[in-house]
C-alpha positions as CSV (number, residue, x, y, z in Angstrom):
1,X,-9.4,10.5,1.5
2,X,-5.9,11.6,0.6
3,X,-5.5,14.8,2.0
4,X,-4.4,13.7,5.6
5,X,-1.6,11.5,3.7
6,X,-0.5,14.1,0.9
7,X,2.9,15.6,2.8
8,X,3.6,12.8,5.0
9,X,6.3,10.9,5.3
10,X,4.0,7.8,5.1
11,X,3.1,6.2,0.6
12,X,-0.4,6.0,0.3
13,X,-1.9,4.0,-3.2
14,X,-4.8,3.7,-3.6
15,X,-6.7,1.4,-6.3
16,X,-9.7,0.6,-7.6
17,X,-11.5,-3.0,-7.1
18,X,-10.0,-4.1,-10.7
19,X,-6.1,-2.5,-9.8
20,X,-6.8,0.6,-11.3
21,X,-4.7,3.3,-9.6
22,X,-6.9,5.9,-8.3
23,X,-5.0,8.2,-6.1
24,X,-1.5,8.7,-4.8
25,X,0.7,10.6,-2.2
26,X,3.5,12.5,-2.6
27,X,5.7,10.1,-1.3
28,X,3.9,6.9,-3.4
29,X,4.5,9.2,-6.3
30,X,8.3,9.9,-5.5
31,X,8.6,6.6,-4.8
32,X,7.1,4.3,-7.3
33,X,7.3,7.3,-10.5
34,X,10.7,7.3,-12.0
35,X,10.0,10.2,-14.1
36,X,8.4,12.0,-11.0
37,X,4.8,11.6,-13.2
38,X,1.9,9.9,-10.9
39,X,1.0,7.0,-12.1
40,X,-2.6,7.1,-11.3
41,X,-5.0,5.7,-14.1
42,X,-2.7,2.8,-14.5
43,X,-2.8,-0.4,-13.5
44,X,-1.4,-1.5,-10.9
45,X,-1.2,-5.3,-12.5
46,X,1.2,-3.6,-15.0
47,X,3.2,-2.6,-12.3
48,X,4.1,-5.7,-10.7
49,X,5.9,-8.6,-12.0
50,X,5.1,-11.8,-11.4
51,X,5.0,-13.8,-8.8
52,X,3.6,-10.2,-6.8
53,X,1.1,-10.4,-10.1
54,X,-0.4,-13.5,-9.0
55,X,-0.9,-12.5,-5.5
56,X,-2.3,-8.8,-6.5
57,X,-5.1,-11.1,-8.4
58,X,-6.1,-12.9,-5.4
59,X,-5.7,-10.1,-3.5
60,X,-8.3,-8.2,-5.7
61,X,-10.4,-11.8,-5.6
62,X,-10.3,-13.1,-1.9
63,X,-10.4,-9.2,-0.3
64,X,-7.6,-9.9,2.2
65,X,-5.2,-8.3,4.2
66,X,-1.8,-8.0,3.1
67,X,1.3,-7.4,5.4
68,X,4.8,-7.6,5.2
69,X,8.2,-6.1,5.9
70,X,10.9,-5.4,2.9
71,X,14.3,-4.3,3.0
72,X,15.4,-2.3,-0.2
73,X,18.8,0.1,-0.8
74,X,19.8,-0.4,3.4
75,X,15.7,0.8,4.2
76,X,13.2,-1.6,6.0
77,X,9.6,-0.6,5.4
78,X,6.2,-2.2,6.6
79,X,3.9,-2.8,3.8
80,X,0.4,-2.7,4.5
81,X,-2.2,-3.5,1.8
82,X,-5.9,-3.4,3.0
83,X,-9.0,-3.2,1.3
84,X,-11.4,-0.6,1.5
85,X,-15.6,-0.5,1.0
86,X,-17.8,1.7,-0.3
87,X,-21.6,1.4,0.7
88,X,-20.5,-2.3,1.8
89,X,-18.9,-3.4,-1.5
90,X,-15.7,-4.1,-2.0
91,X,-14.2,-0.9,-3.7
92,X,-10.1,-1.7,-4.0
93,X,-6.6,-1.2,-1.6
94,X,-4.9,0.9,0.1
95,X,-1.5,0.1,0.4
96,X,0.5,2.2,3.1
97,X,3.9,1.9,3.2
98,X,6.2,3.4,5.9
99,X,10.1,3.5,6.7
100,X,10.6,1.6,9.6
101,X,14.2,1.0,11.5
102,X,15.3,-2.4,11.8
103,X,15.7,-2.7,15.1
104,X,12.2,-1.6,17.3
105,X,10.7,-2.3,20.5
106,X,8.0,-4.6,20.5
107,X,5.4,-4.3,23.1
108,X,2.6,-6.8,24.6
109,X,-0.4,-4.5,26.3
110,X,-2.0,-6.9,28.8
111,X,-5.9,-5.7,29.3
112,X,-7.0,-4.3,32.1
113,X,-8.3,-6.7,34.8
């Protein structure tokens, strides 16, 4: 599932349905790994301090969609966090998360009449 995401620009996690890091990008590595080590096998509740603990839990629970935008050392990125199925069950996340710039267009496609 990884292979189309491994040299992108784009940080693909990927987690189990109890937070258990299964798989990650180059850039996820680079950019959650301060020793350049993946962290996959961990968890990803150890990861996050609260109150992003807390909503990984209900996260993992409810199944939702998560999106947001963050700024961090002058970069904006858009964080999606969706889960993912296998043979209809509920099998973890992926979280992508992408640079984007701060300012973008913004565009409302009308359907076709």
């Amino acid at each position: 599932m990884l292979n189309y995401f491994q040299h992108s620009p784009i940080s693909v996690t990927i987690c189990d349905k109890d937070g258990k890091i299964l798989e990650m990008s180059d850039k996820s590595i680079a950019t959650f790994s301060k020793d350049g080590n993946s962290l996959v096998g961990n968890s990803l509740l150890d990861c996050h301090p609260e109150p992003a603990r807390t909503k990984l839990l209900t996260m993992l629970q409810e199944h939702n969609v998560n999106a947001y935008t963050i700024e961090k050392n002058g970069i904006k990125k858009l964080i999606y966090q969706m889960p993912w199925y296998e043979n209809d069950e509920f099998a973890g996340y992926i979280e992508l998360s992408m640079e984007i710039p701060f300012e973008m267009p913004h565009y409302v496609r009308q359907p076709k009449k």
